[in-house]
N, C-alpha and C positions, 0 to 999 in steps of 0.2 A: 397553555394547556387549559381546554374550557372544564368546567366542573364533571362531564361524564366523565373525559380521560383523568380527570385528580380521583371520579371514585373507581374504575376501574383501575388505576395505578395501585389505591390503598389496598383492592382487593386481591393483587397481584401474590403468590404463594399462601393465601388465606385456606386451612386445608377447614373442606368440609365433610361430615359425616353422617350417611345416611342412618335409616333406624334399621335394626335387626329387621329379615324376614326368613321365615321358613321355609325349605324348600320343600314340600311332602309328597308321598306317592301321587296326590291328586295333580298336584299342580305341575309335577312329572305327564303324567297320563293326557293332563288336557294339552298342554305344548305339542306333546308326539300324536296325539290326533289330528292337532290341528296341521302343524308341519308334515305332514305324512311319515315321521321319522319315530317307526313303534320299535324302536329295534329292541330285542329281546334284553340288553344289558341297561338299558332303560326300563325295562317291563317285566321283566321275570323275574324273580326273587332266584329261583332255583338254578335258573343259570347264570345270573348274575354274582351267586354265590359262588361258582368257581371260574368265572371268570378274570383276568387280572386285574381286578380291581377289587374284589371279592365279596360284592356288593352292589346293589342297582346304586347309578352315576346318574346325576340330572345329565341334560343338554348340555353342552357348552355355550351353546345358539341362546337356548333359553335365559343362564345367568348373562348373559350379557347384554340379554334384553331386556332386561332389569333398568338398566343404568337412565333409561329415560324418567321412569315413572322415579326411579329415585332421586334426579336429579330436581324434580320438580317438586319434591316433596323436602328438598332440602333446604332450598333456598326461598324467599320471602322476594317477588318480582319487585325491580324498584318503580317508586308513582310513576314515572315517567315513560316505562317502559310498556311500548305499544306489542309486540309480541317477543317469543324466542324461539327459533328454531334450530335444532340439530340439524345440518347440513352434513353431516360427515364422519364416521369413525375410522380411526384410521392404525396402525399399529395392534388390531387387536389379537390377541395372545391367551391360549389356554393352559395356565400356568400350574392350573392341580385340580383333579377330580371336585365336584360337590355332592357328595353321600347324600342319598333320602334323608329328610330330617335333619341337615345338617341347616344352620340359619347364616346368612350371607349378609355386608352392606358394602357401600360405595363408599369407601376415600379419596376424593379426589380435591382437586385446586386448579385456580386457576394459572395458568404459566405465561399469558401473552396478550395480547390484543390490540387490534388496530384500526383506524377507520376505514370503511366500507363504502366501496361505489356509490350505494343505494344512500341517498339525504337520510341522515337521522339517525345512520346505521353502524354498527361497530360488528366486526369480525371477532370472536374471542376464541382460545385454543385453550381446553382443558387437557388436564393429564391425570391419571385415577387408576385405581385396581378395585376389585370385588374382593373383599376382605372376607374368611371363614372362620366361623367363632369360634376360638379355643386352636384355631391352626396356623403356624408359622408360614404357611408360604400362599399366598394369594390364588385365588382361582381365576383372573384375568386380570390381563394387565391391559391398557387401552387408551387412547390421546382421541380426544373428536373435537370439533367447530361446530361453533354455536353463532346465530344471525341474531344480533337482539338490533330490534326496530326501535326508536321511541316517537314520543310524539313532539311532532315538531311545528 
């Protein structure tokens, strides 16, 4: 075993946790612009208020597009590490609403990893949920591949 797979081994079920964010009407409004997806239970207060959820819902698209910027902001690259790419989500699951206002982060770990075609390269498989603050059941649940390069 050369030293990346001894630190990728240590890092093996190591859970990491991102920081709180908020999810607010704004950051609602700007996703469904951008996606073309204004739907009223996203955007209306007033119908959203009797809707079954009884209340404007983010995206589900959106919380889960989270997980990059949060992944990146959780972890510290190691020296050696020439880039990393998300290659893949896989498993993903929308497991409970995220209310306006409601503040979300990323629990995840790593589960796996192996070396990679490409010189220099390792295959890793995370597995993670989007955690709701103050709420028992996860708003996604989700497994992605990550390509870390190093320099060799």
């Amino acid at each position: 075993m050369n030293s990346l797979e001894a630190r990728f081994q240590s890092e093996v079920g190591k859970v990491y946790k991102s920081a709180w964010k908020l999810i607010d009407q704004e950051t609602i409004n700007v996703f469904g612009k951008v996606t073309d997806d204004e739907q009223a239970i996203h955007m209306d207060p007033e119908y959203a208020k009797n809707s079954l959820y009884g209340g404007i819902v983010a995206h589900g698209f959106l919380t889960a597009s989270l997980i990059p910027g949060m992944i990146f902001k959780t972890r510290e690259p190691w020296p050696e590490e020439q880039s990393l790419i998300i290659v893949g989500m896989e498993n993903c699951r929308f497991r409970s609403p995220v209310y306006v206002n409601d503040s979300v982060r990323l629990v995840y770990e790593l589960d796996k990893f192996k070396k990679h075609r490409i010189p220099n390269s390792y295959m890793t498989f995370d597995k993670g949920y989007i955690e709701i603050k103050n709420k028992s059941k996860p708003a996604v649940t989700v497994s992605w591949r990550k390509l870390q390069v190093f320099k060799g």
